[in-house]
C-alpha positions, 0 to 999 in steps of 0.5 A, a space after each residue: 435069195 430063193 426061198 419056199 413060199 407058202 400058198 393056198 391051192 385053190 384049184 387043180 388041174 391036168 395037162 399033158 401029164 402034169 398036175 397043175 395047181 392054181 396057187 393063192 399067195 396073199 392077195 394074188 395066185 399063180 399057176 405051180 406044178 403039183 408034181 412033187 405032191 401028188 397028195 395035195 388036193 384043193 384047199 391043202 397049204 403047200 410051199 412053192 419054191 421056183 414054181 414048184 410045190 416041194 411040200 405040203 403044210 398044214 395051214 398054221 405052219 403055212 401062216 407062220 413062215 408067211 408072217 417071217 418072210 412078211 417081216 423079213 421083207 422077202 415076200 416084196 422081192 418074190 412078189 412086188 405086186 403084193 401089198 406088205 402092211 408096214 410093220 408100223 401100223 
């Protein structure tokens, strides 16, 4: 399944006509292209989707959707590295 993840972009940078944003997703980050927001600058919320930012979100909405895929249980399978607490605790 492919879905749009929301993340924090911490920083942003320019290489080779590209705008690069280092991403924060829970407790890791990745690198993802900001081309298709040009708009988004350094603490915006977007979703990444195939490491690409397709959208911006305002920080509640970025909340919300991380706490459905937590529950669904598809952030272990685009993440593994990220600890899920279970829902039992």
């Amino acid at each position: 399944m492919c879905l749009a993840i929301p993340g924090k972009i911490l920083e942003i940078e320019h290489k080779e006509g590209s705008c690069l944003g280092r991403v924060q997703f829970g407790g890791i980050s990745r690198m993802v292209s900001l081309d298709f927001v040009p708009e988004a600058v350094a603490g915006d919320y977007v979703m990444v989707h195939v490491g690409f930012a397709i959208s911006r979100v305002d920080a509640e909405e970025a909340e919300r959707t991380y706490k459905v895929l937590t529950e669904m249980g598809a952030l272990q399978e685009e993440f593994p590295e990220i600890e899920v607490p279970s829902s039992n605790s």
